[in-house]
N, C-alpha and C positions, 0 to 999 in steps of 0.2 A: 873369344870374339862372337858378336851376335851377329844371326840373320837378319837381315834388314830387308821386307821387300818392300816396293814403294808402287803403287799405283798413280801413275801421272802420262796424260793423255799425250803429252810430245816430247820426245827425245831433245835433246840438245842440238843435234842433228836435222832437226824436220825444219821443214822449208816455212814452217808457220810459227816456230819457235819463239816465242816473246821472253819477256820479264821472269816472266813465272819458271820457265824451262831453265833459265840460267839460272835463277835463286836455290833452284833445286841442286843443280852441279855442282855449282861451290859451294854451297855447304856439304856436301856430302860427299865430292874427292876430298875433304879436306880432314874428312874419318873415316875413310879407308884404309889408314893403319890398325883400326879399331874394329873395326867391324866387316863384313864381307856385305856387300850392299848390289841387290838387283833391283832394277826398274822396271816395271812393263809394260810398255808405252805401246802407242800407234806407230807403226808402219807405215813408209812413204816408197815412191818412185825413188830409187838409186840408195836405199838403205837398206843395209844388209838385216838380216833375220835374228842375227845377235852382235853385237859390238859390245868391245870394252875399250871405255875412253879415260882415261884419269882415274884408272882402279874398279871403276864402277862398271858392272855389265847393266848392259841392257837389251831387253830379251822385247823382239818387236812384231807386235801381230797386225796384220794385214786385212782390214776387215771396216765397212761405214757403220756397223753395228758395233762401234767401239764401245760406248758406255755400257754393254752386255756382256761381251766379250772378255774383257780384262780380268772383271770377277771370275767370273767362269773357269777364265785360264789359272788364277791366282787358287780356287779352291783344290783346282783337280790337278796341278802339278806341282802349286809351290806352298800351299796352306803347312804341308807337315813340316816343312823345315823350318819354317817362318818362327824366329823367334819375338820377331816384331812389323807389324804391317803399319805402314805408312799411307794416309788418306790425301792425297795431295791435291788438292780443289785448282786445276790451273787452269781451267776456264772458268771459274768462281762456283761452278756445284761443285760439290764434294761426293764422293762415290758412293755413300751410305754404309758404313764397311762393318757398323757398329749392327747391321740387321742381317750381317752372314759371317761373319769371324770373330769368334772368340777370341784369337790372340790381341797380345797386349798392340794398341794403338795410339798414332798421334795422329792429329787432323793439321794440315796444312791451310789457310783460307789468306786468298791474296788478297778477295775482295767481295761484296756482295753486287747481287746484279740489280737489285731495285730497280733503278728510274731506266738501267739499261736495255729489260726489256722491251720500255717501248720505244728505244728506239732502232734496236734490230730486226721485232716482231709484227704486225702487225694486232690488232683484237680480234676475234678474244685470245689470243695465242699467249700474249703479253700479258694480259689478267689472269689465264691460269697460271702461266710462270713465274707471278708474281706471286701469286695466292701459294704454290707449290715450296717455294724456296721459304717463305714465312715456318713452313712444317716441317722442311727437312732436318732442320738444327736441333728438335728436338729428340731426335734419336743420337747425339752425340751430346747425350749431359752426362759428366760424367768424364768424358772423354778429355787427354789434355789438347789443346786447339793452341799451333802457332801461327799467328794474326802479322803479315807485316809491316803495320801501322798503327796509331793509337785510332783513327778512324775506324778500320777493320773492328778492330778490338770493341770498340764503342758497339758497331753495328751489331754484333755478337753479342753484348752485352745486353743490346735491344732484341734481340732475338731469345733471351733468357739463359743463356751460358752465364754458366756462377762463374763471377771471376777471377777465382781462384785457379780455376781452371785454363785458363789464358795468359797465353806466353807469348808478348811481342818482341820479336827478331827482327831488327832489322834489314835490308840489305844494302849491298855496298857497291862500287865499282869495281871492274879488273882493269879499266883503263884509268892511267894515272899518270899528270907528269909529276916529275920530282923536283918541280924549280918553279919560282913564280911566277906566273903566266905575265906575256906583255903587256905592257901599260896600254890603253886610250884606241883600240883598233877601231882605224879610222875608215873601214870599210861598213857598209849597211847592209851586212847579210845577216838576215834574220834562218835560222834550224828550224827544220821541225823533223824528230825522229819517233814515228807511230805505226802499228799495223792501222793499215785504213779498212777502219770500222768507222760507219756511221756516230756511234755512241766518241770516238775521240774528234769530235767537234773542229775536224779540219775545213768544212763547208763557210761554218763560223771563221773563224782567222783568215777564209780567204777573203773572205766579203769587210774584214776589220783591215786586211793590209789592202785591199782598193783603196780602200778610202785614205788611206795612208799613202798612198803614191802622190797626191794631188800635194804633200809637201816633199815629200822623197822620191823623184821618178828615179834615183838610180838604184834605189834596194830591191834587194832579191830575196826572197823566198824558196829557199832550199826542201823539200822532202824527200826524207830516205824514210822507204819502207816501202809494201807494199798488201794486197788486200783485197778482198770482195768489192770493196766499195771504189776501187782505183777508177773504173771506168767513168763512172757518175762524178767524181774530183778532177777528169780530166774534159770531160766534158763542161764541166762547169767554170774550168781554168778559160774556156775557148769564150763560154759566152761573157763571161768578166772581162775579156779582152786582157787576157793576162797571160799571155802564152811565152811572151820575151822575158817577163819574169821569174814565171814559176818556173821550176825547174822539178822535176820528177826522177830521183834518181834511183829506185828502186832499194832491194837490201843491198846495204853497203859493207863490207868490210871491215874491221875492227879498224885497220891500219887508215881508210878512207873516214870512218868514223870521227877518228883522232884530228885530223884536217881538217875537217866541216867544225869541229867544236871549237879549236885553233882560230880557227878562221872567222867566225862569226862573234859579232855585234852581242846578239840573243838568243837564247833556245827559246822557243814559243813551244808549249803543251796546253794547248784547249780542250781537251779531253773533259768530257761533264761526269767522269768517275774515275777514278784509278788504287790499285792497292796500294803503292809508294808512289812511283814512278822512278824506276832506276836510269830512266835516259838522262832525270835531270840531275841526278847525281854526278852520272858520266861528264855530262857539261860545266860542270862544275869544277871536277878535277881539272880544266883547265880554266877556272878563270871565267869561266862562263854564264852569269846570272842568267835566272828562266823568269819567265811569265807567265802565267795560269789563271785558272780560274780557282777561286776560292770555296774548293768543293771537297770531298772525302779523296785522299790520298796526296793531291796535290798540298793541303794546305800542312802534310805535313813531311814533303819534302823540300817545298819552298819556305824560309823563312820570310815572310813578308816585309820588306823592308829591308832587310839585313842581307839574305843572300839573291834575293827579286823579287819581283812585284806580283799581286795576287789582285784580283777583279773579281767585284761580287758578278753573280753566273745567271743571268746571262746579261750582263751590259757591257753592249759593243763598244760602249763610247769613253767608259772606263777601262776596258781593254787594250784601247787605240792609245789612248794618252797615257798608261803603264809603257805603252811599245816607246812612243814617242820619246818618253822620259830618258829610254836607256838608249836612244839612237842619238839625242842631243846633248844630253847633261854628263859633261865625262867626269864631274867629280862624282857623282851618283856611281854612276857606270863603276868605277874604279874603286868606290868603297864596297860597293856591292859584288863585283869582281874577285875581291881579297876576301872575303868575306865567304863568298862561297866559295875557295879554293881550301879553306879552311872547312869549312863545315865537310864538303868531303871527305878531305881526309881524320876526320870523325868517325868517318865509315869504316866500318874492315869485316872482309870476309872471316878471317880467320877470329877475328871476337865473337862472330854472330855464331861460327861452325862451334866454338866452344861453347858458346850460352846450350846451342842443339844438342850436342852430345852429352850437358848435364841433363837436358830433359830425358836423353834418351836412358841414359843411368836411373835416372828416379824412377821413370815410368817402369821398369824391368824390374831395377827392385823393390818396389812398392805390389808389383805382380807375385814377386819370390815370396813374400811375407802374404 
């Protein structure tokens, strides 16, 4: 069995936990017969100093100086054992592992941050970050990079990663029904499941569903999740006069999760960049077509047409009449319904955990020789 450490900035556990935190867990309980696997993550309020969750430890440091820290902790406690260090980019930098460790390495990349820094940063904060991420990829040539999307993969490509070197994995759901979702729900609850960041374009949807009450006053607007930017969204719900609509229900629950996707008409993800986007998978498995914009991640976990609707980004008016489409049209609805109840389950953890652990094979023995 090999040592596996993995450097990735949130536990499965942490209260800020997205996409990124999950994709990492299952694939990687799901080779913990094989391998002996640490994580060393960030530290939060009510998490203990080390846990082991589903085989996997994770060993968790306490500190705002995280992106300094974790190397640091990796060189001077776990470098000698490491028979493999994992670079796992889950908030889209990658930890540069290739310019302090010689062990053998895989880079994880959900997603690149381009257009996103300017909309969390302000300039020039935004143009150095911009100019900065352009440079970083070049100290990982060489290196094998799993991408999870053919978007990602592109961006990398554009970044000068030979792509030989690039292995897309996808991810999958844990939530899943095992029956065909019901027919024609004749309720108008529109989902939206996001950390509220400015850069996932919830500002945008709200101002596309105003304008959409003027033929649907009784649809709702569901959001689960929550975020830096929640105050400025709730704020904003006040002055749209959409208070009796919107609805703000924070992180929700697997088992509440399951109910809201059940339940709903449509998943909306406006989001102006994403690495897959596993929510819309999620909604999926039950029947649930999504809506997006037609931009890097989205366009390749929504099949356009077949499993929901995609809108070039940014038009509002092409967004509205995608919503429209799936709130009126139930033979649409219902093809596109089966459609993505199928493409989910396309998906599987345990295909994607086995694609990983052949890389992980090669890469060690390709090291041994």
């Amino acid at each position: 069995m090999a040592n596996i450490v993995i450097l990735s900035r949130r536990t499965i556990t942490h209260p800020l936990a997205g996409g990124a935190s999950v994709y990492l867990h299952e694939i990687f309980r799901r080779l913990t017969h094989r391998h002996n696997i640490t994580v060393l993550s960030q530290a939060s309020d009510g998490i203990s100093r080390t846990q082991e969750i589903d085989g996997i430890k994770y060993v968790n440091f306490g500190t705002k100086y995280i992106r300094a820290i974790l190397p640091f902790k990796y060189l001077t406690q776990f470098s000698k054992e490491a028979d493999l260090l994992v670079d796992h980019g889950d908030v889209a930098i990658p930890w540069l592992s290739p310019l302090f460790s010689r062990a053998p390495k895989i880079a994880i990349v959900h997603q690149m941050v381009k257009e996103i820094f300017y909309y969390e940063f302000e300039r020039p904060v935004a143009d150095v970050g911009s100019l900065v991420e352009k440079m970083i990829y070049k100290a990982y040539t060489g290196c094998p990079i799993v991408a999870v999307s053919s978007s990602t993969a592109n961006d990398l490509y554009d970044m000068g990663i030979d792509r030989d070197h690039v292995h897309i994995i996808p991810p999958a759901s844990s939530l899943r029904a095992s029956k065909v979702p019901l027919k024609n729900r004749e309720n108008l609850t529109i989902t939206c499941v996001a950390r509220m960041m400015r850069y996932k374009g919830l500002d945008l949807a709200l101002g596309v569903f105003r304008d959409l009450l003027d033929k649907f006053p009784s649809a709702t607007l569901e959001l689960a999740g929550s975020g830096p930017y929640e105050n400025q969204l709730r704020e904003l719900v006040t002055n749209l006069g959409l208070s009796d609509q919107v609805h703000f229900l924070g992180r929700v629950s697997d088992s509440d999760k399951i109910k809201l996707y059940r339940n709903s008409r449509l998943l909306l993800n406006p989001s102006v960049r994403e690495g897959y986007g596993i929510c819309v998978i999620e909604a999926n498995s039950f029947g649930t077509p999504a809506v997006g914009w037609d931009v890097a991640g989205m366009k390749d976990s929504i099949i356009d047409g077949s499993t929901g609707l995609l809108a070039p980004f940014p038009d509002k008016q092409a967004m509205s009449k995608n919503i429209e489409t799936l709130l009126t049209n139930d033979e649409i609805w219902q093809r596109l319904s089966e459609n993505s109840w199928k493409w989910a389950r396309n998906h599987s953890w345990d295909d994607s955990a086995t694609k990983f652990g052949e890389l992980i094979d090669n890469t060690l023995g390709n090291q041994a020789h």
